[in-house]
N, C-alpha and C positions, 0 to 999 in steps of 0.2 A: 290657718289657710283661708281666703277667701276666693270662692269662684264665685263669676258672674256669668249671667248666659246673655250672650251678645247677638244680636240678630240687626247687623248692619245699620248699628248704632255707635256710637263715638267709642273708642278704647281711649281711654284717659290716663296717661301715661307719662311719668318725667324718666322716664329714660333716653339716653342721648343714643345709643347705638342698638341695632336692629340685627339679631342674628338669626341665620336660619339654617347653618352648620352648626354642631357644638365642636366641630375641633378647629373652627377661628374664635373661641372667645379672646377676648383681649380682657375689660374692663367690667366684672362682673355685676357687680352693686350700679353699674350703671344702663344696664342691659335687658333687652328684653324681649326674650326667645319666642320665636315661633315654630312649633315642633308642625311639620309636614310629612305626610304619608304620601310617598311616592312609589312609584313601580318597583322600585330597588331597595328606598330608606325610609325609615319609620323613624321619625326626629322623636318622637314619642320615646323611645330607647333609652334616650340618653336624657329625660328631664330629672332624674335622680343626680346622676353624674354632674351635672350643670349647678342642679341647687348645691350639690358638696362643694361645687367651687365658689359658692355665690350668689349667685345669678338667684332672683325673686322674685321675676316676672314672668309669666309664662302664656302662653296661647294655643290651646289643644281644640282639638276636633272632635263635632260629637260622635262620630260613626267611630274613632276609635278608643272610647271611654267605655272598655271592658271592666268586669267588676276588679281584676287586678289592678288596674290601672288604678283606678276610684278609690281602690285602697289605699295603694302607695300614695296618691295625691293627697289624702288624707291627712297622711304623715307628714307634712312639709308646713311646719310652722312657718308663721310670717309670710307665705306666700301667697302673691297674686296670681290669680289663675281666673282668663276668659275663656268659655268655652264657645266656639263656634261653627259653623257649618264648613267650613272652608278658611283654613288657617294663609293659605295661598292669595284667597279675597281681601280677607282682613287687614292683613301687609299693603296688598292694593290701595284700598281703602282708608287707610290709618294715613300714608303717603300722599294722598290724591289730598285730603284737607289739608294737611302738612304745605303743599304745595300752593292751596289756592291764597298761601298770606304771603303771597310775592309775587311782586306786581317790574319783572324784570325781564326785558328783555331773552330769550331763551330761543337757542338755533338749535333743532331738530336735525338727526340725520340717519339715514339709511339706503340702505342699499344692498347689492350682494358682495361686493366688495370695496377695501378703502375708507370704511366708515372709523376704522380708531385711526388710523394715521392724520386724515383730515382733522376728527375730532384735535388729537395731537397737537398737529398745525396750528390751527387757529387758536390753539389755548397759547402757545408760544407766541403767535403772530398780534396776539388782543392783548397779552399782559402786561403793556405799557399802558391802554387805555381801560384796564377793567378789573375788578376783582373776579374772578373766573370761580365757577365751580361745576364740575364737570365728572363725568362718565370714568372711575378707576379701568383704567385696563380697557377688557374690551367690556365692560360688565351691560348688556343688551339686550337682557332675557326678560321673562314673569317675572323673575327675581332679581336679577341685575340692575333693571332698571329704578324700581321703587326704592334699592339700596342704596343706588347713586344719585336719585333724587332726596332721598332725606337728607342726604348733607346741604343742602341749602338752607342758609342762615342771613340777619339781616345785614351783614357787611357784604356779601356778595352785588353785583353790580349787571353780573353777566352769566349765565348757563349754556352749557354745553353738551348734549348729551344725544347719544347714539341709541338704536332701537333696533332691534335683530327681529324676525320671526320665521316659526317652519313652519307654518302649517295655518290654515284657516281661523278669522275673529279673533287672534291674538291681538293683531295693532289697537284696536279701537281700546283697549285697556291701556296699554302704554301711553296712546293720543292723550288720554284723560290725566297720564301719572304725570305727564313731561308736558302739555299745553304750551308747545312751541311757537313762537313768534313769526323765525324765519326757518324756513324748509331747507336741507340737501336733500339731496336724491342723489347718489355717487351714482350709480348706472346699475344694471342689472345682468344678471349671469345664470348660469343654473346650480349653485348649490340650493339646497333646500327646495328641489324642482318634485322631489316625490310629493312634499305635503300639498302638493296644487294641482289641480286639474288641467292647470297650462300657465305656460308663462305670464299670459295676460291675464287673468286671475291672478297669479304672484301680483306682480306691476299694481293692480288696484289694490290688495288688501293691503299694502305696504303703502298705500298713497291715503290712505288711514288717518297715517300721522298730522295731515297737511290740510286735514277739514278746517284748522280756525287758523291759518297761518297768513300772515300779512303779506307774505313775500317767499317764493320758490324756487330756488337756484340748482337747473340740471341739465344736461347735457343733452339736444333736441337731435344728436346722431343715433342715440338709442330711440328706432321709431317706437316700438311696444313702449317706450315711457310716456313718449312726447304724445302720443295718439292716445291713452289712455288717460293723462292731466287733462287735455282738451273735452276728451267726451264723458266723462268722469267727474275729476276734480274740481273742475271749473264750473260747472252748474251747481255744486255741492256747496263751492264757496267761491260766489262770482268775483270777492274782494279781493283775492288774491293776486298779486303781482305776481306774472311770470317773468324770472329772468332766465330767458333757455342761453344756449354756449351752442356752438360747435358750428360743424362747415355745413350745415344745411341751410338752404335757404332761407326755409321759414325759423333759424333761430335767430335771437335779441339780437345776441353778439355773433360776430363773425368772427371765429378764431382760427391763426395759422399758428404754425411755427415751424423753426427748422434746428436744427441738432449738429453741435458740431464733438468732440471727443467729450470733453466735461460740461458742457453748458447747452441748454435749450432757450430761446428767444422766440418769447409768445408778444402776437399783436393781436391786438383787440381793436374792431371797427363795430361802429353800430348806430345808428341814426338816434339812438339816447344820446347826448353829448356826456354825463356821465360814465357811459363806459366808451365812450369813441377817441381811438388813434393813441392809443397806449401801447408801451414795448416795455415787454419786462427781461430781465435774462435770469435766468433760476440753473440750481446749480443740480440740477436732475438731466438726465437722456432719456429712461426708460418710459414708455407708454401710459404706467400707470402713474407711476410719479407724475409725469407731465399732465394728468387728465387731473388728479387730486388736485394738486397747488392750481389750478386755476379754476375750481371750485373755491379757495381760499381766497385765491386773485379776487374775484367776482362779488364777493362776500363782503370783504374791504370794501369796494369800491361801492357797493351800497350802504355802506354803512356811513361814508362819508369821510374815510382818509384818502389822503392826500396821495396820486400815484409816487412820487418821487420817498414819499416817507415807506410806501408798499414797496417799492424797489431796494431799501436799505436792507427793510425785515426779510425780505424771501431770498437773497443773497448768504444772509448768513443761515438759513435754515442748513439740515442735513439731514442724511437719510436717517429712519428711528426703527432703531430692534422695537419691535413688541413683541419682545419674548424674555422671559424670565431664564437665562441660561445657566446651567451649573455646568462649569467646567474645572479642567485639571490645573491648579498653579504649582508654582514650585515649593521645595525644601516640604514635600508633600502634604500641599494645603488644596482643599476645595473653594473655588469661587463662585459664588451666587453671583453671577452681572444682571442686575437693574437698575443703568445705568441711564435710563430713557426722561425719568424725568423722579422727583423725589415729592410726596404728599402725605399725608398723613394716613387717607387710608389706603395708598399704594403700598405705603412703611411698611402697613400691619399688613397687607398679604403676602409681601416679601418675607417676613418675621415670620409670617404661618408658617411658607415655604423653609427657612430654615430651621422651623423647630422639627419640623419633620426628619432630617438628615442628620444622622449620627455616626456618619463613618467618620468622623475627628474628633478630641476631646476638648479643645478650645473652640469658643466661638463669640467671631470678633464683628464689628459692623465698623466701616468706613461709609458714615455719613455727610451727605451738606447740609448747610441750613436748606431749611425748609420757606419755600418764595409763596409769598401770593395768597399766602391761606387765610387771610382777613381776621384768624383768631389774635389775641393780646400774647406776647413771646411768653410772658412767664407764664400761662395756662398750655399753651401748647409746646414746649420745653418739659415740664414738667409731664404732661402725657406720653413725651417720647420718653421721660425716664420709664416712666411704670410701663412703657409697651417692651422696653429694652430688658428691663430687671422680668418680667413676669416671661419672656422667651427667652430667659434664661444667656443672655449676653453677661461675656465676662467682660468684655473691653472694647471701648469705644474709640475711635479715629474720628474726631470730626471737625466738618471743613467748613472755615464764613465765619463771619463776624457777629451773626445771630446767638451763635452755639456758644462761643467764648463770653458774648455779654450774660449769657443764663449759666454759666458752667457752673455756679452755685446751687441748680437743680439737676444736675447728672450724678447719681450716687453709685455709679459703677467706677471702675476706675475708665478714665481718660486723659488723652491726647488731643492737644487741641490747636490748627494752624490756621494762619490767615488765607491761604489759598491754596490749590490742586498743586499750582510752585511748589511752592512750600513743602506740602507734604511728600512731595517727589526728591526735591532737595533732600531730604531729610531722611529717605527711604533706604535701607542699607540690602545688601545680598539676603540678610538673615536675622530681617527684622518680623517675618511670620516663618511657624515649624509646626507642623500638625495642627494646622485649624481649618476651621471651616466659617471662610470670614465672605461678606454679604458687604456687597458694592451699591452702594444705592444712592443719587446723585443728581440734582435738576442741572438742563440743560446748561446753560451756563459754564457750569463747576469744570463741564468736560471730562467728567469720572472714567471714560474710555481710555484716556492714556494710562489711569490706574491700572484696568484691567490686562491694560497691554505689559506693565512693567512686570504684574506678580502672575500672569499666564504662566505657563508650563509650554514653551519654546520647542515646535513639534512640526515636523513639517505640514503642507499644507493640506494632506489627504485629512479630512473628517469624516466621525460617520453621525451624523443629526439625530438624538434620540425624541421625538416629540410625546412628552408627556401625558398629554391631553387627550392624543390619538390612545395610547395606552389605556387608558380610561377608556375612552370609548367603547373599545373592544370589551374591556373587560365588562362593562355594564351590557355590550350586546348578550354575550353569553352568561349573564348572572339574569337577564328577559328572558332568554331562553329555558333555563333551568329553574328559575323560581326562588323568591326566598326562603324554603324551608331546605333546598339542597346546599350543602358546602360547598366551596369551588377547595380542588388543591394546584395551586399555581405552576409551572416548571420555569425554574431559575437555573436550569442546570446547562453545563457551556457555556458559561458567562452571559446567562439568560439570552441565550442562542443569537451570544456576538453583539446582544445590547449593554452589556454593564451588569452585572448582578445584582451589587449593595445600592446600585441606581435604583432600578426596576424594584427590588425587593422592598426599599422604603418608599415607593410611592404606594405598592399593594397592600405594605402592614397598614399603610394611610388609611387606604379604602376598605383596611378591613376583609381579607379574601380568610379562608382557616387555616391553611395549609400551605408550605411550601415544600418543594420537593427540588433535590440537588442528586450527581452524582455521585458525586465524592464525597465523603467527610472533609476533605480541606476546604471545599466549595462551599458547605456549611459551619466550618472554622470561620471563613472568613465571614460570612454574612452577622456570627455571633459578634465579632471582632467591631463590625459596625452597625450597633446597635438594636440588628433585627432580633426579636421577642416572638414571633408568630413559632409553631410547631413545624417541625421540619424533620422530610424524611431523608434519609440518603439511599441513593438504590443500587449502590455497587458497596457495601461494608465491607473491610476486609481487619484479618484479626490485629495486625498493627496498628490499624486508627479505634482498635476499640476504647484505646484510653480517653482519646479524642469525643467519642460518643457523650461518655459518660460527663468529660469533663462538660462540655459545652451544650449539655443536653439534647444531642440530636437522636432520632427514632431509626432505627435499621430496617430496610428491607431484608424479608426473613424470605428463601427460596429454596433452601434444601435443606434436609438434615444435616447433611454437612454444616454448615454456616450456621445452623441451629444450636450443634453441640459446640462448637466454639463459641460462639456467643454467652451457652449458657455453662462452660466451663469458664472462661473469662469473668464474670459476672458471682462465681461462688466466692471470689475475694472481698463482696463487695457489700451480699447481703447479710444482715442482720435481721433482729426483730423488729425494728423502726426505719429498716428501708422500703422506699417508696416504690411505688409498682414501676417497673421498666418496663416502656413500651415500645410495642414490635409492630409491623405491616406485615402482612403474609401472602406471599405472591402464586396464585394457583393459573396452572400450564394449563390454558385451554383452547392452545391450537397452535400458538406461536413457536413452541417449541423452543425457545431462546433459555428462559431461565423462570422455574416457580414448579410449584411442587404438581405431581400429578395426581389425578383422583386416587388413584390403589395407594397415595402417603397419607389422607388424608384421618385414616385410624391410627396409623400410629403417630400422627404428629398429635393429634388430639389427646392420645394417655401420655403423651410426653410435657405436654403442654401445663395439664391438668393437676402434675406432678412437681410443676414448680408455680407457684400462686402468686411471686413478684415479677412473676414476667406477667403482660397484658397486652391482650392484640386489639391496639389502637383502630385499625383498618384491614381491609379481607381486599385482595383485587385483582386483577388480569388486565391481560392487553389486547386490544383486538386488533389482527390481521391485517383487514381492509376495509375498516370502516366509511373511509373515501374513496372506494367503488361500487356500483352496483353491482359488478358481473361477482363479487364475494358475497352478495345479501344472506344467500342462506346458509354459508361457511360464517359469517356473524350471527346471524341468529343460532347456529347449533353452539358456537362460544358463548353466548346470551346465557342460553339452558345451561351447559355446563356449568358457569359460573353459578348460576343462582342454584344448582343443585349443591355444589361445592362448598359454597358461602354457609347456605343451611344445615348439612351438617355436622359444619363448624361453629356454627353461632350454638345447636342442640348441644353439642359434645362440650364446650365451654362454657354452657349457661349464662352466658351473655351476649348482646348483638355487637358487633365492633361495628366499625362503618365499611358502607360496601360501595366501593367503584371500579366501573371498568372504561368508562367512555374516556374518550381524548377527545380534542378539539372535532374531528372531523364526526364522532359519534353524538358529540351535542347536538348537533345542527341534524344527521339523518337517523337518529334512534332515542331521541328525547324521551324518550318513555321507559328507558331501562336507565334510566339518572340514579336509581337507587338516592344512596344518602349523600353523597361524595360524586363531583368529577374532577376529571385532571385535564386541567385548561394549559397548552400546551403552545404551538407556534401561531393558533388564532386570535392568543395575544398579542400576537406582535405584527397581524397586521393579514395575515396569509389564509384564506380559508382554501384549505387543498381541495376539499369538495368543489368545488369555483360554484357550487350552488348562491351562496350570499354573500361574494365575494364586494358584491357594492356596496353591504352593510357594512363592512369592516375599512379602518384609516389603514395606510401603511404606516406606519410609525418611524421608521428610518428613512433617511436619505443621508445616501453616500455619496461623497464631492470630492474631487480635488482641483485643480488649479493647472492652468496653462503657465507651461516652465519657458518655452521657445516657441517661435512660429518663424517656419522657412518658408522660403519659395522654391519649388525643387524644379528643372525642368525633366521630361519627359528620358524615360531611359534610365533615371538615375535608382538604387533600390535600398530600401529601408532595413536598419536593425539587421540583430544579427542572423548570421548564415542568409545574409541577403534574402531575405522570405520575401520581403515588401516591394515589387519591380511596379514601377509607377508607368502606366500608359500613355500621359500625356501630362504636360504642365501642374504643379502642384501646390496646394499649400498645406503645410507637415504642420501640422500642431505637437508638440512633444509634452503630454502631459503627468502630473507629478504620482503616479501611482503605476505599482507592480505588480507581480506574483506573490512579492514578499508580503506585500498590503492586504491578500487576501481578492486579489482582481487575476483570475483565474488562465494559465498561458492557452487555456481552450478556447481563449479569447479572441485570440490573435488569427491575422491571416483575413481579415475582413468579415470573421464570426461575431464577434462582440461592436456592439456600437453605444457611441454616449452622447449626451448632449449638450452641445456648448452653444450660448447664444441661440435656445429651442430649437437648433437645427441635429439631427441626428449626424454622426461622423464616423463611420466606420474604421476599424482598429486596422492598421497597417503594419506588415510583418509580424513578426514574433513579440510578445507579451516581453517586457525584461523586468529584471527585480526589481526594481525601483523607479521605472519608466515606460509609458507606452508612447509610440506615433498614431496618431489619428490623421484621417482625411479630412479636412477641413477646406475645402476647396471650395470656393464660392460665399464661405460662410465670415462673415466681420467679426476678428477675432484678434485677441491681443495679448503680451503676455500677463500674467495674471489675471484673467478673466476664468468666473466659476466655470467648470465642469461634472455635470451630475453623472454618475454610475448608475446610480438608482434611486429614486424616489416617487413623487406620485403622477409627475410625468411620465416616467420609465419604469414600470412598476417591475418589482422583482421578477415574478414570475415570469416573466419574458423575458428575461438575462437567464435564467435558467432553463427554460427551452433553445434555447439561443445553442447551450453544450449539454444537450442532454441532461441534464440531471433536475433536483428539486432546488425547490428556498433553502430548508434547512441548510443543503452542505454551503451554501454562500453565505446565507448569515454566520452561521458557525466558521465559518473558515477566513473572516474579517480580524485581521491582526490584532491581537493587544498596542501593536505600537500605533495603530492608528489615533487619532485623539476619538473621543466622546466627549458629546459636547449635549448635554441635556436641558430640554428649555418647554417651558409652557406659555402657552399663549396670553 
């Protein structure tokens, strides 16, 4: 082993790829890890793990070079190991020279929203004139960006890359990674409005990017941009060309347009005769779309093509998922759709994503060649085999004539056709059965008709799982609680109406300790699909005890009763080389529901004592009303009980099991009784019922459905049945595709429930029916088949739930199986 101590000095390095996850490695012997200490993760963790796979390059921090650590590194023959102040810098750092031996071109972009799709755009729109290399995904961060700047090589032509920031003197490090040529500035909004003192502080620290840029293109209707580029940016760097847009006065261009069902028609005036007396027609309506594409409009036209050749490309543009969706297909297969665009390291994040997901036991990839990527086919052919074989793909689909000339470097088995045709041609009822197969496809190829043939055919209510959000949450309360506490997850209710085997493998992902189910079949089925994490079930009963054992799930233990069943059940099973069965023991400290009371807790202890292959994994209770105040000190006399409880149970068994009481709403107002264990509960998913940090947390869900009809009704006439709905005057009836049965509540009905279509709110008209509601829609531009949201982060649950009395829970939970789920990260 060789360490070097590095103090912002060159790291000398031939490795090609730059990780700072250890669960994206792809290519190990060519890799070179930088282990990061973060609020949450200690990459440090896992540099053991990484060298067994491989990997011989490493990058540690000196604040966390404990003597174990110092040991273990020790042991790591043939490995390269820098140590430095800042593993986060170095990366920086390493990138930023990486970057100054390229001398190309390079359009910067940011803002608060619209920065991937733009980026997107114009990677589409430029890839007849350029070799593009560009920002995967949305990837914008500290680390995002240095990672999507290192792929810059000497065939590229052209750079593209996006720059995100929350919070204060982030940009000026990005400025440095990415030294952009031409600026966007998409326009500004308020996410990420806490890390700033004011907007207008956001507005300059984000104009950062733009100190050495030749040329600025943004839109002069946002004044906070346009007045801070002026008194700001422009003295900073008097060289830059401003090309401001929009209907102010003082901007370059003077921009209209007008909107008719499918098409927008933008004119461009401007005393530049380069940008003056242009008409484009673009096949977007909406706001956003129309403000993006003529950042890209604008973009072109400085760059020097041709309007009539910009008007062929932006014609055929279309709207772009960026989202990574796993959804339901048929002959029961899973589908990964990323079908937005296809790259090498789009590949390997998709590839991450599917190595993650094992509820199938095949798993297949329908590919296209790969466009644009400036590498030689047979080096990059062959790196899709080894990204293919090393996540474990059995079988390959792939589409273009790139794939077919290398098909002597794909060692999987394969299928191989000349076009999207083709393979659809080709495509039979029951040509996938139990897989879980990864759509992934550059525009072109039009991989969306794939996804449409092998979907799973459901009507059109969905409920939006966003993965990301997920995360989120879960790292807010893993900040709260600390890393030395365990979190144990609730998956139980089909992870309260989100997916179980979804939700379950994204958290085994992140690593939570515990999951917790009600049922044994609920953690049947999670075994079923690959989850591995500890799992408790809280309602055991003596029928599923075979279930327990076989699939090793942990019992909630709450009476004697259930005790001597358990451990009557259990004498068929021990021997002298069986392993300890473990238990959770639930003690009654107020709730009264189920768990044992203090006057059990001697005799559970010599009963306990008496059999030595049972083992109490966990001690714990439930608290009352942890999300009110007016209960604070009926919680704290459960607090005391508990830990008097806990204690002398850990004394009477001479060991400590782990002790939790808190749920989601006890994390956030009693942090200090976290013990070893909490149980993170519906503030996963989006809901803090305290509404104390309710801004901290995503919602995770959004539920949709679809406009089926839209009438014109006049006045008098009355809606649904038992004529509930009698209309006051002239109307317009939207009939939308969701019911009772869907899990859209008949406490809905009668102008209680309201949703939004085209961000107008619509009141619910007459009675809820099974499979159909009428909405008001009156006034509002609406058509059929246009979205309808039930709930999401416009509409946020909890106000659908005040709406009929009741909480989140029973609506999530009460969201149908037949509904689809449609899971997707950003």
């Amino acid at each position: 082993m060789t360490i070097t101590t590095f103090q912002n000095t060159d790291i000398q390095t031939n490795a090609t790829y730059l990780l700072t996850d250890s669960r994206q490695l792809i290519f190990p012997q060519q890799t070179l890890f930088f282990a990061i200490k973060g609020a949450r993760h200690d990459g440090h963790q896992y540099i053991l793990e990484l060298y067994q796979k491989g990997v011989r390059q490493f990058v540690v921090e000196q604040k966390s070079l404990s003597e174990a650590l110092i040991a273990q590194l020790e042991t790591l023959e043939d490995a390269q190991i820098w140590e430095v102040e800042s593993s986060l810098k170095a990366l920086q750092d390493l990138v930023k020279r990486h970057r100054a031996q390229f001398d190309i071109p390079v359009i910067g972009i940011t803002g608060s929203n619209g920065k991937t799709i733009v980026k997107e755009w114009l990677s589409h729109l430029l890839s007849a004139d350029f070799r593009i290399v560009k920002s995967p995904k949305s990837y914008n961060s500290q680390i995002g960006v240095p990672l999507s700047v290192w792929q810059m090589n000497e065939t590229h032509t052209l750079g593209i890359f996006e720059a995100g920031i929350s919070q204060v003197h982030e940009m000026k490090t990005l400025q440095e990674i990415i030294k952009p040529s031409i600026g966007i500035f998409s326009n500004i909004g308020s996410a990420h409005d806490e890390g700033f003192r004011s907007r207008k502080q956001k507005v300059t620290e984000k104009l950062r990017l733009f100190t050495q840029c030749k040329q600025l293109i943004y839109r002069a209707d946002y004044s906070d941009i346009d007045e801070e580029i002026k008194l700001i940016l422009k003295p900073v760097n008097p060289q830059c060309e401003l090309v401001s847009w929009g209907q102010s006065p003082h901007a370059t261009i003077q921009v209209e347009w007008q909107i008719d069902q499918e098409n927008s028609y933008i004119v461009l005036k401007s005393a530049l005769e380069v940008y003056d007396n242009h008409l484009f027609s673009v096949p977007f309506t909406d706001e956003a779309s129309i403000e993006n594409i003529i950042h890209c409009i604008i973009l072109m036209l400085t760059m020097g093509i041709p309007s009539h050749e910009i008007r062929q490309r932006v014609l055929r543009l279309r709207p772009i998922s960026m989202r990574l969706e796993l959804k339901e297909g048929t002959n029961n297969c899973y589908l990964i759709d990323d079908t937005y665009n296809n790259d090498l390291v789009g590949l390997s994040i998709a590839l991450n994503f599917l190595s993650q997901q094992e509820q199938r036991p095949q798993k297949i990839a329908i590919l296209s060649d790969l466009l644009q990527t400036g590498q030689k086919e047979e080096e990059l052919y062959a790196q899709i085999n080894t990204l293919l074989q090393e996540k474990g793909i059995q079988k390959l689909i792939a589409i273009g004539e790139a794939f077919a000339r290398n098909a002597h470097l794909i060692q999987i088995e394969a299928a191989y056709f000349a076009s999207t045709d083709d393979f659809l041609a080709n495509l039979r009822p029951h040509s996938f059965r139990d897989a879980l197969i990864l759509i992934k496809g550059a525009r072109p190829f039009q991989f969306e008709r794939i996804v449409h043939r092998l979907q799973q055919k459901v009507h059109g209510t969905v409920l939006e799982i966003n993965l990301d959000a997920l995360t989120h949450n879960l790292n807010f309360y893993r900040n709260k609680v600390g890393n030395n506490t365990k979190i144990m997850a609730m998956v139980k209710a089909f992870a309260y109406g989100s997916g179980s085997a979804e939700v379950a493998q994204l958290l085994q992902f992140h690593r939570v300790d515990y999951l917790a189910v009600a049922y044994a079949d609920e953690g049947v089925t999670l075994r079923q699909n690959g989850i591995e994490l500890p799992i408790m079930v809280m309602n055991p009963s003596p029928n599923t005890f075979d279930k327990l054992i076989e699939y090793q799930l942990e019992p909630e233990i709450y009476s004697h009763k259930i005790l001597d069943e358990w451990l009557f059940f259990l004498n068929s099973f021990i021997t002298d080389s069986t392993p300890n069965y473990l238990i959770h023991l639930k003690l009654d400290t107020g709730m009264h529901r189920l768990g044992f009371p203090e006057t059990d807790i001697p005799s559970l202890i010599q009963k306990l004592t008496q059999h030595p292959h049972i083992q109490v994994a966990s001690i714990f209770s439930h608290l009352v009303g942890a999300d009110e105040a007016i209960h604070n000190d009926f919680t704290q006399l459960q607090l005391k009980r508990f830990e008097a409880g806990a204690a002398l149970l850990q004394e009477g068994l001479g060991y400590k099991p782990l002790r939790h009481i808190l749920n989601s709403a006890g994390i956030v107002r009693f942090s200090e009784h976290k013990f070893e264990m909490v149980r993170l509960g519906i503030g996963l998913y989006g809901v803090e019922v305290n509404r104390l940090e309710q801004r901290a947390l995503q919602q995770i869900g959004t539920f949709k459905t679809v406009v089926s009809q839209v009438k014109q009704l006049p006045a008098g006439e009355t809606i649904g049945y038992s004529r509930m709905g009698v209309l006051s005057k002239p109307s317009t009836i939207a009939t939308i595709a969701i019911g009772y049965a869907d899990g859209y509540d008949r406490r809905f009905g009668k102008g209680v429930g309201k949703v939004l279509i085209n961000g107008v709110l619509c009141p619910v008209v007459g009675n809820v029916c099974m499979d159909m509601t009428m909405v008001d829609a009156t006034g509002v531009t609406v058509q059929e088949g246009d979205e309808v949201i039930i709930f999401g982060n416009d509409l946020p649950i909890y106000q659908l739930a005040q709406q009929i009395g009741t909480i989140p829970y029973e609506l999530l939970t009460g969201i149908s199986e037949r509904v689809k789920r449609v899971f997707y990260k950003e």
